[in-house]
C-alpha positions as CSV (number, residue, x, y, z in Angstrom):
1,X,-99.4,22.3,-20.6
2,X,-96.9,19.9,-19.6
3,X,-93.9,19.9,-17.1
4,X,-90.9,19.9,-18.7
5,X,-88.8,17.1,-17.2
6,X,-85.7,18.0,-16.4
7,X,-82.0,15.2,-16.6
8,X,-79.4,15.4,-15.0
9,X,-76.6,14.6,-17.8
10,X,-74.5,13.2,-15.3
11,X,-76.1,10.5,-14.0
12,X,-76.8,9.6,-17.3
13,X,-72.9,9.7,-18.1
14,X,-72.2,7.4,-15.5
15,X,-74.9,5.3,-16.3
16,X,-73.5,4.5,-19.6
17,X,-70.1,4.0,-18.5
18,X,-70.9,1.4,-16.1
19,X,-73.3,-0.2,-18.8
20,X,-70.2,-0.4,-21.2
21,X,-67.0,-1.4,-18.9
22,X,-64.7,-3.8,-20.8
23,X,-65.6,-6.9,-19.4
24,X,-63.2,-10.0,-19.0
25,X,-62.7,-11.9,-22.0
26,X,-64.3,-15.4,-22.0
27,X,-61.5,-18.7,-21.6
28,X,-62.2,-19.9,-25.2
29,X,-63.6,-23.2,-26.1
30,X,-60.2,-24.9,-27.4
31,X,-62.0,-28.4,-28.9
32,X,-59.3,-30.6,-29.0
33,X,-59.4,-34.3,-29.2
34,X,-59.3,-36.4,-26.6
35,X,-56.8,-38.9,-26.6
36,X,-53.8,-36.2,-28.1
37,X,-52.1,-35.1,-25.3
38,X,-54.0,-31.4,-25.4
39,X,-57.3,-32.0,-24.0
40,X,-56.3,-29.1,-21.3
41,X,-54.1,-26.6,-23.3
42,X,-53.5,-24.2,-20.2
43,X,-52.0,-27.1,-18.5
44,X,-48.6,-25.8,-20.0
45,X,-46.1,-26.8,-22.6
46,X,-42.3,-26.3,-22.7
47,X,-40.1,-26.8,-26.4
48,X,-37.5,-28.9,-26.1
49,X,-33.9,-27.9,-27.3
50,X,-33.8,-29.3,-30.6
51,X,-36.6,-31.8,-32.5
52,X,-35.6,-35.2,-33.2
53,X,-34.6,-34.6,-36.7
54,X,-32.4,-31.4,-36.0
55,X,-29.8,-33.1,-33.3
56,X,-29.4,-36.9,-32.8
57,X,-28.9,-36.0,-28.9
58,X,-32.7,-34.9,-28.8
59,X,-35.1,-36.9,-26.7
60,X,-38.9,-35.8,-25.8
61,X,-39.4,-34.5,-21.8
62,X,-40.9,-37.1,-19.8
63,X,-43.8,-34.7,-19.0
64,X,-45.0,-31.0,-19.6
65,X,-43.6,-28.4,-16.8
66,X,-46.4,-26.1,-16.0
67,X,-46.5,-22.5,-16.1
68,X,-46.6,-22.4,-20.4
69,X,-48.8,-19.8,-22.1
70,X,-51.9,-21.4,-23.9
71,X,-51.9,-21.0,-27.6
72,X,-53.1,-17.7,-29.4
73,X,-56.7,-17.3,-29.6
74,X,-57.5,-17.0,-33.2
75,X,-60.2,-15.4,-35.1
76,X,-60.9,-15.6,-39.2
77,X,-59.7,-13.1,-40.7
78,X,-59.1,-12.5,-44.7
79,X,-56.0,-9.9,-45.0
80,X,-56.3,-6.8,-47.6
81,X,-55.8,-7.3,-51.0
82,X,-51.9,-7.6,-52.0
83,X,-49.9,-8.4,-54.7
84,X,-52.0,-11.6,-54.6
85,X,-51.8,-15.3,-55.6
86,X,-49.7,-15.7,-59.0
87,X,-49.5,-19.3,-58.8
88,X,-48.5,-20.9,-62.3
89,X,-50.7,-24.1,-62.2
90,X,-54.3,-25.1,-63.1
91,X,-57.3,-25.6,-60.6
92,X,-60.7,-24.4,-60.9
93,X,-59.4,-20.7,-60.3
94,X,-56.4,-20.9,-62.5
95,X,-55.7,-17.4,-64.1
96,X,-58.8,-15.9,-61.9
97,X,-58.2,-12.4,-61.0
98,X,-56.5,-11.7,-57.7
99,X,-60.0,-10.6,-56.0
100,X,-61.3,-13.9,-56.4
101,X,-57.9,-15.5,-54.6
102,X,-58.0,-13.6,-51.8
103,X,-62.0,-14.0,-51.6
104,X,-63.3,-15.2,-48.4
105,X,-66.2,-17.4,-49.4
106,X,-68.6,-17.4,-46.6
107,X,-66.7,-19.4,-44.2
108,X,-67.6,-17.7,-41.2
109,X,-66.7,-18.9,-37.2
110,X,-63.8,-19.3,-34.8
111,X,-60.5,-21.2,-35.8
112,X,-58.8,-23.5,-33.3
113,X,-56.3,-21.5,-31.8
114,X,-52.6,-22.3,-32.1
115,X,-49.4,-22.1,-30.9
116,X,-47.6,-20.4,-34.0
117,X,-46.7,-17.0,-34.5
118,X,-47.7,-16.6,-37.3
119,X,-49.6,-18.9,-39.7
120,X,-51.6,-18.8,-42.4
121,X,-54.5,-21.4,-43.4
122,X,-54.9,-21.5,-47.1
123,X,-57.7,-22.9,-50.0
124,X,-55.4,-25.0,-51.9
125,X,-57.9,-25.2,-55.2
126,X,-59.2,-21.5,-54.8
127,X,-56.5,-19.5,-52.8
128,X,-59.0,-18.1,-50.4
129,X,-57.4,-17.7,-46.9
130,X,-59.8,-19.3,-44.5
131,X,-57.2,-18.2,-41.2
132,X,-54.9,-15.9,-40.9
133,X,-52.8,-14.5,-37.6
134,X,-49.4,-12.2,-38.3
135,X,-49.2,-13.8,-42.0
136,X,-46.9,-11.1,-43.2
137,X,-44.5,-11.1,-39.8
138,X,-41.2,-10.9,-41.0
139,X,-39.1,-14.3,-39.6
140,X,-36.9,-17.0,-40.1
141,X,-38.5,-20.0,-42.1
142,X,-35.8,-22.7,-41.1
143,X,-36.0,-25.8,-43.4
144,X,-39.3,-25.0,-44.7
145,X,-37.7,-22.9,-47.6
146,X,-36.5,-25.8,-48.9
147,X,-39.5,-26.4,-50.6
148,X,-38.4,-23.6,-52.8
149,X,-35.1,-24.8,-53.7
150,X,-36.7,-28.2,-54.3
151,X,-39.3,-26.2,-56.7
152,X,-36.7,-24.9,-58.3
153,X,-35.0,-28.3,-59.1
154,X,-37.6,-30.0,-60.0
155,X,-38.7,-27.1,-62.6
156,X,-35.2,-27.1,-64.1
157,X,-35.7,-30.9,-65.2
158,X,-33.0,-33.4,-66.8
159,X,-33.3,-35.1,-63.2
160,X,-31.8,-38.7,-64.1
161,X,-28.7,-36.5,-64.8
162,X,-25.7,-37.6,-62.9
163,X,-24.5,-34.9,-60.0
164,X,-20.6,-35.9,-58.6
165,X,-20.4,-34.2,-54.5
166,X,-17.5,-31.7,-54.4
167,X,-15.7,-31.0,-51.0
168,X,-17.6,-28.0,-50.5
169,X,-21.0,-29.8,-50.5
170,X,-20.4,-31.0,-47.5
171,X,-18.9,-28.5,-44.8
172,X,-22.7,-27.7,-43.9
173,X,-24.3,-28.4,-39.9
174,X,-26.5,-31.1,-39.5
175,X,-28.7,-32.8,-40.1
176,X,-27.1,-34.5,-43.2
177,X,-27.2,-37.6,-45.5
178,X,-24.0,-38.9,-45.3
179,X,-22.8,-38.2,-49.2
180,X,-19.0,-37.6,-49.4
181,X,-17.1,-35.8,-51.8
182,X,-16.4,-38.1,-55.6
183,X,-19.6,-40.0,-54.6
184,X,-22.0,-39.8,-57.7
185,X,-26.3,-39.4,-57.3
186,X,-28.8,-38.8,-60.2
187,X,-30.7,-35.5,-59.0
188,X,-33.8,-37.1,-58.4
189,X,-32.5,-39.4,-55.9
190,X,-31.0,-36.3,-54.7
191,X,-34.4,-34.5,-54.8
192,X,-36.3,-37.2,-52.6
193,X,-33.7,-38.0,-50.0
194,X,-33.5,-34.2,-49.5
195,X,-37.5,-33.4,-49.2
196,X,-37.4,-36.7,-47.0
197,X,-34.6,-36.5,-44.9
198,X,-34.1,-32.4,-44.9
199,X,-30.6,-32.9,-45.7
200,X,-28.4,-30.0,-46.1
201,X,-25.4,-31.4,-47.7
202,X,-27.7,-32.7,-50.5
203,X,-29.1,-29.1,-50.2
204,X,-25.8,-27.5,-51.2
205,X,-25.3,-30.2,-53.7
206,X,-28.2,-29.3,-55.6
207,X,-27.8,-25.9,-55.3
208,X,-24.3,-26.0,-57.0
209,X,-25.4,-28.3,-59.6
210,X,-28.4,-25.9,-60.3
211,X,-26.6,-22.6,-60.9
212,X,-22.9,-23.4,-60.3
213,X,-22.0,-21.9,-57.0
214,X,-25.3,-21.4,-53.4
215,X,-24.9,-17.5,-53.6
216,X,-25.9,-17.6,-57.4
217,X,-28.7,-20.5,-56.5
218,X,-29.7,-18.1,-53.8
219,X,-30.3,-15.3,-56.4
220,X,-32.3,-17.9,-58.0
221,X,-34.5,-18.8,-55.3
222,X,-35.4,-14.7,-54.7
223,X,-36.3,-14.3,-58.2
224,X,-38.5,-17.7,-58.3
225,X,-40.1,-16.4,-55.1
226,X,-40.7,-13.0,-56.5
227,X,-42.0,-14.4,-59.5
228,X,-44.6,-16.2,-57.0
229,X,-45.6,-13.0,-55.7
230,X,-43.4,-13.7,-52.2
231,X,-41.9,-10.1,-52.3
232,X,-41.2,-10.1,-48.7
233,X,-38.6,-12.9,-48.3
234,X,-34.8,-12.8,-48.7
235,X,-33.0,-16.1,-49.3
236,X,-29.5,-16.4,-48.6
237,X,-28.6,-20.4,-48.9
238,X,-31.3,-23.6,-50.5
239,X,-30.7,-25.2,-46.7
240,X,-32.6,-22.6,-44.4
241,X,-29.9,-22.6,-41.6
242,X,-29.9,-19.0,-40.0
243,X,-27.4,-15.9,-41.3
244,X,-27.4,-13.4,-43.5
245,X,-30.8,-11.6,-43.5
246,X,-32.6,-14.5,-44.5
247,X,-36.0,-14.0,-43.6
248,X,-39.5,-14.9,-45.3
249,X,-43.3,-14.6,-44.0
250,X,-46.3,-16.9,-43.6
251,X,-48.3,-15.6,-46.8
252,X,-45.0,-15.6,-48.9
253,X,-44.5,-19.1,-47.8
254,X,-47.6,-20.3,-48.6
255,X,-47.4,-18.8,-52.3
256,X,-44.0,-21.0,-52.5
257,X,-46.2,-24.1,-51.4
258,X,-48.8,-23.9,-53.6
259,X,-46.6,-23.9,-56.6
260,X,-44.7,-26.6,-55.3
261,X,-47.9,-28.7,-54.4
262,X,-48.6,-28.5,-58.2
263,X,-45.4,-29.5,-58.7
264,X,-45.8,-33.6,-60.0
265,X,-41.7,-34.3,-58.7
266,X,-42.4,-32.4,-55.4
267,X,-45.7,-33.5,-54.4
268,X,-44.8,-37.0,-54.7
269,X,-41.2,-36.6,-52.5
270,X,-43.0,-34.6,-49.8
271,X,-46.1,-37.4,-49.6
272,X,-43.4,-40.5,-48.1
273,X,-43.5,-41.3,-45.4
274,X,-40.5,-43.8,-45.9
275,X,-37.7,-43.7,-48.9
276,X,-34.8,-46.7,-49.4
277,X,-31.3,-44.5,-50.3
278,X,-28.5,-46.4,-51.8
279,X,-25.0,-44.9,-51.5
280,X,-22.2,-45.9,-53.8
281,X,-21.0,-48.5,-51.7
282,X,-24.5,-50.6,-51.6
283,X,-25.2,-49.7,-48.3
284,X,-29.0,-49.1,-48.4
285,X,-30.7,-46.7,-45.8
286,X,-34.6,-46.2,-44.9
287,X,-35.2,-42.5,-44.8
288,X,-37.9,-41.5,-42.1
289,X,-40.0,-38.1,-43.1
290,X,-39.5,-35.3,-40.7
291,X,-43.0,-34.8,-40.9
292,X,-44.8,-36.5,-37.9
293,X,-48.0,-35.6,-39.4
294,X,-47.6,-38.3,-41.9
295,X,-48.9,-41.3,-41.2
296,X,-50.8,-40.1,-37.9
297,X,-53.7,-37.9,-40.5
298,X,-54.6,-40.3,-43.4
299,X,-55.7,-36.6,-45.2
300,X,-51.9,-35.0,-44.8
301,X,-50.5,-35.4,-48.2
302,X,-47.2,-33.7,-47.4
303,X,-44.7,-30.8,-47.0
304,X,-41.8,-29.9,-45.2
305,X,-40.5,-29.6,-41.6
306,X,-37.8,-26.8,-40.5
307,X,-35.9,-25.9,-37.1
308,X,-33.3,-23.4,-36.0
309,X,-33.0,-21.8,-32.5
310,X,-33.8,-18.5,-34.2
311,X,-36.7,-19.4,-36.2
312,X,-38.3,-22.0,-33.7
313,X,-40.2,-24.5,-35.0
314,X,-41.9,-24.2,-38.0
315,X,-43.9,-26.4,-40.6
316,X,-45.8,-26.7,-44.2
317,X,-48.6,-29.1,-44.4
318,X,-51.2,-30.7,-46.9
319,X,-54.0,-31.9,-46.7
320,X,-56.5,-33.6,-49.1
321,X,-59.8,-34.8,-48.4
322,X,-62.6,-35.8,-51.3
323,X,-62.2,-32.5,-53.8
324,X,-60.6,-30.6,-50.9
325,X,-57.0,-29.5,-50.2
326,X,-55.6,-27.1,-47.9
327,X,-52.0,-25.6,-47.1
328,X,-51.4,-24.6,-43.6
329,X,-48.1,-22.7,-43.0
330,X,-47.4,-22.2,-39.3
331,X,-43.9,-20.3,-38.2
332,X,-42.4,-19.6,-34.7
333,X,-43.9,-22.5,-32.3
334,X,-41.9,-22.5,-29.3
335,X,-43.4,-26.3,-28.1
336,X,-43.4,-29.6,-29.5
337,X,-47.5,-30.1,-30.3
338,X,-46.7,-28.6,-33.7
339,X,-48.0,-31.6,-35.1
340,X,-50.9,-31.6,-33.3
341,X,-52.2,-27.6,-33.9
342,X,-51.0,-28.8,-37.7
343,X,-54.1,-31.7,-37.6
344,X,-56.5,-30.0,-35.9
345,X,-56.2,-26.7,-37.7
346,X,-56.2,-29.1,-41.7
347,X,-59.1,-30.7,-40.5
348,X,-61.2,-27.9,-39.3
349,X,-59.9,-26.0,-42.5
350,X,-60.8,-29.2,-44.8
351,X,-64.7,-29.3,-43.2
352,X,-64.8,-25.2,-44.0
353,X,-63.1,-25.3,-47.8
């Protein structure tokens, strides 16, 4: 007959706890390209006051004080089902069930982290989410929701139709166009200067000529956005300049997107990277795109820009890339390598769609 061998339980307790201490969490491999600027992310990054297109005054720091947080690490991650992807436009999964939207595919890995937020990562021909971090956060979108008043422009039509700027058009904050009051536009030179420029005088003008008066275009633009399943966003004004509740989210934003991406008018304002304005007078003016991206990623097809001190700085980009395309949303960057996290994070997206 055997021994009975006897354990004593506490050892074995501590044993186990040793065995399973939390143990640091490795630096992660950030992978980014030599030759932008961000081959050592921890090296530190400090946002300016205002981009380039917000304030004329704004010129880049000479170099990067130290002391800067890295960017968010960032892991894959496919939210719960929600009131899902509505978009009204074709593509291989047009009128598919939500469940296949929000599918995941079997994309499976690390993303490269970012400085946003909150972002959201987007299959612009399935409406699987390939990356996702704070998605439905509650914030300020900035000039990004012009997209939507755009959207709703360009759905409305009759755009070789004369618009005549009123007084009021114009008592906005920069940046603006330069339109004054009696001057006289068709809306789709109207519609391009705007996407182009960001202009929020030719925001206001178009919101007036759409529904009469901004609050009743703003009522429009909630509706449209509901109607896209963004049911967390509150527009007050077509412009995105801060006040009055105005909030939206990540995921709303990129439901606005992908409607507008299948928008023919949109799509081809937000792809210049250059536009010629003429004003009444003859004087003719190149129009530069907010959007550094264009130009510097032959696959970035578009988008919009947006900055407010509240909201930070925040951007919607395209990409397209052989029978590929993908929306990336990012809100709430506090430094100026926006542009860059927006490459990095299309391209790795574009080789996992």
């Amino acid at each position: 007959m055997k021994t009975p061998i006897k354990v004593n339980l506490a050892v074995l307790a501590s044993i186990f706890l040793v065995q399973c201490a939390d143990k640091p969490a490795p630096t992660p491999a950030y992978g980014y390209r030599t030759g932008t600027g961000l081959t050592n992310p921890a090296a530190g990054y400090a946002a300016p006051a205002a981009p380039s297109y917000q304030l004329a005054t704004y010129s880049q720091p000479a170099a990067r004080p130290p002391q800067m947080p890295p960017p968010h690490p960032v892991s894959l991650s496919v939210p719960q089902q929600g009131p899902g992807y509505p978009f009204p436009y074709g593509g291989p999964n047009y009128g598919a069930p939500q469940a296949m939207l929000f599918s995941s595919g079997s994309n499976v890995g690390s993303a490269p982290p970012i400085r946003a937020e909150s972002f959201i990562l987007v299959n612009a021909d399935t409406g699987a989410v390939i990356a996702a971090r704070n998605a439905d956060d509650q914030r300020g979108a900035a000039s990004t929701q012009k997209i939507l008043t755009a959207l709703i422009v360009a759905e409305a039509g009759n755009l070789d139709q004369r618009v005549r700027i009123a007084p009021s058009d114009v008592v906005v904050e920069p940046s603006k166009l330069g339109v004054r009051p009696g001057e006289v536009y068709t809306r789709r030179d109207l519609l391009i200067a705007f996407l182009v420029k960001s202009s929020n005088d030719v925001a206001n003008v178009l919101a007036r000529d759409n529904a009469g008066s901004v609050e009743a275009f703003a009522r429009k633009m909630n509706a449209r956005a509901r109607s896209l399943g963004a049911v967390n966003s509150y527009f007050t004004n077509p412009h995105g300049l801060t006040g009055g509740g105005q909030h939206s989210t990540a995921r709303d934003l990129s439901r606005i997107a992908w409607a507008a991406y299948n928008n023919p008018v949109v799509r081809d304002a937000v792809r210049r990277k250059y536009y010629t304005f003429t004003f009444n007078n003859g004087r003719r003016v190149t129009l530069e795109n907010t959007n550094e991206i264009l130009g510097k990623m032959a696959e970035c097809n578009g988008m919009k820009t947006g900055y407010t001190v509240a909201a930070g700085r925040c951007l919607i980009s395209t990409a397209h890339s052989g029978r590929k395309d993908v929306i990336l949303v990012q809100l709430g960057t506090r430094t100026k390598y926006i542009w860059d996290d927006g490459m990095i994070m299309m391209r790795w997206g574009l080789q996992r769609s």
